[in-house]
C-alpha positions in Angstrom: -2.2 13.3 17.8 -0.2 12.9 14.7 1.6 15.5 12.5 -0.2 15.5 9.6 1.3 15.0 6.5 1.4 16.4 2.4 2.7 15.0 -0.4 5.8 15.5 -2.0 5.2 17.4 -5.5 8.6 15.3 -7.2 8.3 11.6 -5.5 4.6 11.5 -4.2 6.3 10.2 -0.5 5.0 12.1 2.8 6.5 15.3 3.7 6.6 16.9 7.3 5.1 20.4 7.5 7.8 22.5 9.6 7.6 26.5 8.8 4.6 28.8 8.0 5.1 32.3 6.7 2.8 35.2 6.4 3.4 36.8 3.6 1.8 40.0 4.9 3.6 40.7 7.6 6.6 38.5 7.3 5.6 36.2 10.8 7.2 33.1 10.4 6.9 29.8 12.0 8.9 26.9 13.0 7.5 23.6 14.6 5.5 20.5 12.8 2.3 21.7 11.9 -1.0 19.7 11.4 -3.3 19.9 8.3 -6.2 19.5 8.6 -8.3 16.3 7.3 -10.0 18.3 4.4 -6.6 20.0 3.9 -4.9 16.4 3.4 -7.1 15.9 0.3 -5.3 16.1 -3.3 -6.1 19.8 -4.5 -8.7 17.9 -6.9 -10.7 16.9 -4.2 -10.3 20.3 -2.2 -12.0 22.5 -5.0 -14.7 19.1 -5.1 -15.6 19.2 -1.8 -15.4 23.6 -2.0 -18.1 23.3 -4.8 -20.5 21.0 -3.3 -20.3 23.1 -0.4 -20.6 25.9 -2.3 -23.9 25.0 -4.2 -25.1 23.5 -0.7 -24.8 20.0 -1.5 -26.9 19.8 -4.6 -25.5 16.6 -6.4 -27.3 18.2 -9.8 -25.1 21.3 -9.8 -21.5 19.1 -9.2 -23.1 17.1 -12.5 -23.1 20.2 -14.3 -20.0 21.6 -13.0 -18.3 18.9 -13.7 -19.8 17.3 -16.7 -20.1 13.9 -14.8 -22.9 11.7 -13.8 -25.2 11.1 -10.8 -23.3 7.8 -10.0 -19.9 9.4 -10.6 -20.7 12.7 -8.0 -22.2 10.1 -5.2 -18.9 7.6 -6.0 -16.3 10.5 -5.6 -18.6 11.7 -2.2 -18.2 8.4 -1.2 -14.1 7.9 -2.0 -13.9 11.0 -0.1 -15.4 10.9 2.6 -14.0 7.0 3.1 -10.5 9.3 3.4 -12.1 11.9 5.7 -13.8 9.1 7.8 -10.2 7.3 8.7 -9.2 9.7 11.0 -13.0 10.9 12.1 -14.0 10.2 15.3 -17.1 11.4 17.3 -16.8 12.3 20.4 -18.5 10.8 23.1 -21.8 12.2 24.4 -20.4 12.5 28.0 -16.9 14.5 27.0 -18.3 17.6 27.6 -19.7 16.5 31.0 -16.2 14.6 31.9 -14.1 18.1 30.4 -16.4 20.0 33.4 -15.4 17.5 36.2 -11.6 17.8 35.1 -11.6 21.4 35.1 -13.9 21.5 38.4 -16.6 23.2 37.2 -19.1 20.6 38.6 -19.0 18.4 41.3 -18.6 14.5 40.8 -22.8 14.0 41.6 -23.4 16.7 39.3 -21.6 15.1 36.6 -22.7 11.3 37.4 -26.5 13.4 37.3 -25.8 14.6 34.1 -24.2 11.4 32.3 -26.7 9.7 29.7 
C-alpha cells in the first residue's frame, strides 16, 4: 500500500508524512504515515464533503451554503468523488470467506460451500 501523500503549502510538490504529535499528552510518532483518501482532499473539499455529510446529502442545502447552483453542487460531487474513486476499490464478495480459510476458521469445503 502506498504512503499517502499532502501537499506542500510553499511549492504545491508531494510531501511525506513522517511524525505525529499529541498535543495533549506530548506522544509523538515517527514512521510514514498514511492519510486517508478523504483526508488527501484540498481543505476546500474536506469542509464540502463535511457539509454534505452534515445536512445528509441534501444537494439543496450545499446550494444554499454555498451560494452555488444545482449543476455546480452535482459537478464538484462528481470532481470529487472521480479523486476518491482512483484509489477505491471494492472488495471482493468472497474476501471475507478467503480471510476465514487463511486464519483456519473454516475448513476448505466450508469455504468452497460458502463462495458465491
Amino acid at each position: 500500500m502506498d504512503i499517502s501523500k499532502a501537499s506542500c503549502p510553499d511549492c504545491g510538490k508531494h510531501m511525506r508524512l513522517s511524525r505525529a504529535s499529541c498535543p495533549d499528552c506530548g506522544l509523538d510518532l515517527e514512521g510514514e504515515f498514511e492519510i486517508s483518501p478523504l483526508g488527501q482532499l484540498s481543505p476546500e473539499d474536506q469542509v464540502f464533503v463535511t457539509a454534505f455529510l452534515r445536512h445528509h446529502g441534501s444537494i439543496r442545502k450545499m446550494e444554499e451554503l454555498f451560494s452555488i447552483s444545482y449543476p455546480t453542487v452535482k459537478n464538484r460531487i462528481r470532481a470529487i468523488v472521480a479523486r476518491l474513486d482512483t484509489e477505491f476499490t471494492a472488495p471482493s464478495p468472497n474476501s471475507l470467506i478467503l480471510e476465514q480459510l487463511s486464519r483456519g476458521e473454516i475448513t476448505v469445503d466450508e469455504a468452497l460451500e460458502r463462495m458465491e
